[in-house]
C-alpha positions as CSV (number, residue, x, y, z in Angstrom):
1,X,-35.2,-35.7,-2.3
2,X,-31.9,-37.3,-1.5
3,X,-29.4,-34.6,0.4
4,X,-25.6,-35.9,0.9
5,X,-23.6,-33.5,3.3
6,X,-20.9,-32.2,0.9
7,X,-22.1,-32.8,-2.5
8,X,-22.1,-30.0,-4.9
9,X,-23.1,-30.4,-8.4
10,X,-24.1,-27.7,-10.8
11,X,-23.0,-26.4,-14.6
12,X,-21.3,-23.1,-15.4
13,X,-23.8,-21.7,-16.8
14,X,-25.4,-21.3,-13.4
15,X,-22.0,-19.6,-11.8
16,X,-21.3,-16.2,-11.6
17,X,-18.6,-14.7,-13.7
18,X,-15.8,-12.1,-12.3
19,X,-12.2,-10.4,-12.7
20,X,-10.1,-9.6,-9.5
21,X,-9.9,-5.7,-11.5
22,X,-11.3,-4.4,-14.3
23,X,-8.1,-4.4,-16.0
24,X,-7.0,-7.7,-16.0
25,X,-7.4,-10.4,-18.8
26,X,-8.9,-12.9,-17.5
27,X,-12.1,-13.8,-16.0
28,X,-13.3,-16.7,-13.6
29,X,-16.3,-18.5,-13.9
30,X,-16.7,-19.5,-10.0
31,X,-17.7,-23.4,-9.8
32,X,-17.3,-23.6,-5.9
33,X,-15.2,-22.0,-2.9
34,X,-14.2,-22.2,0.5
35,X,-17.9,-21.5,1.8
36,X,-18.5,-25.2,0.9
37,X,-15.4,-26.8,0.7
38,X,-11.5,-26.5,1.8
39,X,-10.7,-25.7,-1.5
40,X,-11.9,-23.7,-4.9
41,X,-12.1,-24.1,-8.3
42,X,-12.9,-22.5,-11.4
43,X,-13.0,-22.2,-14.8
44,X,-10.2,-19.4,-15.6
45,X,-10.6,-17.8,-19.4
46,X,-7.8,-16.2,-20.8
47,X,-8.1,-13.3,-23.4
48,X,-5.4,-13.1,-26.3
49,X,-2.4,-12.3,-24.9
50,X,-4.2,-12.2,-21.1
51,X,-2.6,-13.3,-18.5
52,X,-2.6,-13.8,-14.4
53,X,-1.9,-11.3,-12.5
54,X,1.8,-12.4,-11.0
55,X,0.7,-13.7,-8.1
56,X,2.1,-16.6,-5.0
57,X,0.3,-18.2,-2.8
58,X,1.4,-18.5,0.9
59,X,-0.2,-22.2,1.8
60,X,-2.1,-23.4,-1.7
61,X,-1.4,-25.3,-4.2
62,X,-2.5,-24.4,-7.6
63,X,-3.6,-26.7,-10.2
64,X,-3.7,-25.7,-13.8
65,X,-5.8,-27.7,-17.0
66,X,-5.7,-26.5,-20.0
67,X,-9.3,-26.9,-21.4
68,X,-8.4,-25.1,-24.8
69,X,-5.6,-23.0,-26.0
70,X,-2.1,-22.7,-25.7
71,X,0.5,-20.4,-23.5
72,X,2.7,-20.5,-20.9
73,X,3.6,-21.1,-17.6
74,X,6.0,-19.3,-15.9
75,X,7.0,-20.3,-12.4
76,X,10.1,-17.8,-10.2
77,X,12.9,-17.3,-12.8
78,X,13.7,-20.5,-12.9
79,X,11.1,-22.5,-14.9
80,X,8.8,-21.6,-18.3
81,X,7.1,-24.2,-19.9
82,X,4.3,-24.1,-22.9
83,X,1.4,-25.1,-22.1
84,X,-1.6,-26.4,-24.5
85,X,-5.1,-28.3,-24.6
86,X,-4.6,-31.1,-22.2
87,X,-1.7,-29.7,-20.2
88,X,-0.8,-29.2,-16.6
89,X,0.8,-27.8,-13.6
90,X,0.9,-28.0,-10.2
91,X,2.3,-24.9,-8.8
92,X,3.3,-25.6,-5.1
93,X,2.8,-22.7,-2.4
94,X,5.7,-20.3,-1.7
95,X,6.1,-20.1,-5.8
96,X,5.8,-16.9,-7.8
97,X,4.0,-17.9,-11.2
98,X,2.6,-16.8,-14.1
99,X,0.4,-18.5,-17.0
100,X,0.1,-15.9,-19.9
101,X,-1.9,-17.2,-23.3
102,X,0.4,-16.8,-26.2
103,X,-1.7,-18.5,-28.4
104,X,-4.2,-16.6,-31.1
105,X,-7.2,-17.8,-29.2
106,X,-8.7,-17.3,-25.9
107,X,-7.2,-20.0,-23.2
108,X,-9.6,-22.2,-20.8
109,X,-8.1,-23.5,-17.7
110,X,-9.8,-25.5,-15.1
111,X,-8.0,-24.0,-12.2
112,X,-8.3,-25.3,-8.5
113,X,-6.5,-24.1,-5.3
114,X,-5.7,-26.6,-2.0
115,X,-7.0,-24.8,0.3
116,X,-8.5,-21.8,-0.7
117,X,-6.6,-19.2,1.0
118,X,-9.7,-16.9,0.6
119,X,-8.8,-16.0,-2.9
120,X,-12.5,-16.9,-4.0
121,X,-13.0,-14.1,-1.5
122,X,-11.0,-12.1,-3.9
123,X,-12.7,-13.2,-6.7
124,X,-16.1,-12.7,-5.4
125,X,-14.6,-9.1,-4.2
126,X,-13.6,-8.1,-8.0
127,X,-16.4,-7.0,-10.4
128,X,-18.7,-8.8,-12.7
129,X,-18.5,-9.8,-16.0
130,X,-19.5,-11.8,-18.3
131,X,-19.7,-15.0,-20.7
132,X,-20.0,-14.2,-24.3
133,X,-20.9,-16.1,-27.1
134,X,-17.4,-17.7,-28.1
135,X,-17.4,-18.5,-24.4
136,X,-20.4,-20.5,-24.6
137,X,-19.4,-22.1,-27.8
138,X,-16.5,-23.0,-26.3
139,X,-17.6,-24.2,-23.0
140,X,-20.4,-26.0,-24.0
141,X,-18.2,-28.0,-26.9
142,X,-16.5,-29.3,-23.9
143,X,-18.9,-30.1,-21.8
144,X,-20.6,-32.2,-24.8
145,X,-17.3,-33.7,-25.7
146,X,-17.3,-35.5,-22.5
């Protein structure tokens, strides 16, 4: 058995699956957090007309790819762009933002946040949900388009 200090690798099938409340309309599918690295990411799922809690980060960067789906991005008062399969952002710290899916579909967003700033903590705080079918369809078309 070969062991490399650092390396993670799993698939998200394997990864638990939260919201921050029970309310909110979107859920994140875990991949790592600041218990192994300086950083986090996660696979973000937006329900129809779901959103992220407005929300800023003190010290992180945020990182937004859209996996599937279409929305936008809001970021202060000062910026909104649409955002769609094989979009981005980078939402530096200090920023308030919102991404909201205004598309018909559910939205999939690779998200990832330099550093951390323990909000994997929150996530890992909020309660647990779950995966469903279009989900897995979904997911698992983009894992195999790869």
């Amino acid at each position: 058995m070969v062991h490399i200090p650092g390396l993670i690798a799993g698939n998200f099938e394997d990864y638990p699956v939260h919201k921050i409340s029970a309310k909110d309309t979107n859920k994140f599918v875990l991949l790592f957090d600041r218990e192994q690295v300086s950083f986090t990411s996660f696979l973000e799922i937006f329900d129809v007309g779901g959103r992220t809690p407005s929300n800023e980060h003190r010290e992180a960067y945020e990182y937004f790819y859209v996996l599937k789906g279409e929305g936008i991005a809001k970021v202060g008062s000062e910026y909104e762009t649409p955002i769609r399969q094989g979009s981005f952002i980078v939402i530096p710290p200090g920023n308030h933002h919102d991404i909201i899916n205004t598309g018909n579909t559910r939205m999939y967003c690779l998200t990832t946040m330099v550093p951390d700033e323990k909000f994997s903590d929150l996530i890992k705080a909020g309660p647990l949900a779950e995966l469903d079918e279009e989900d897995l369809a979904v997911l698992k078309e983009l894992a195999s388009a790869q």
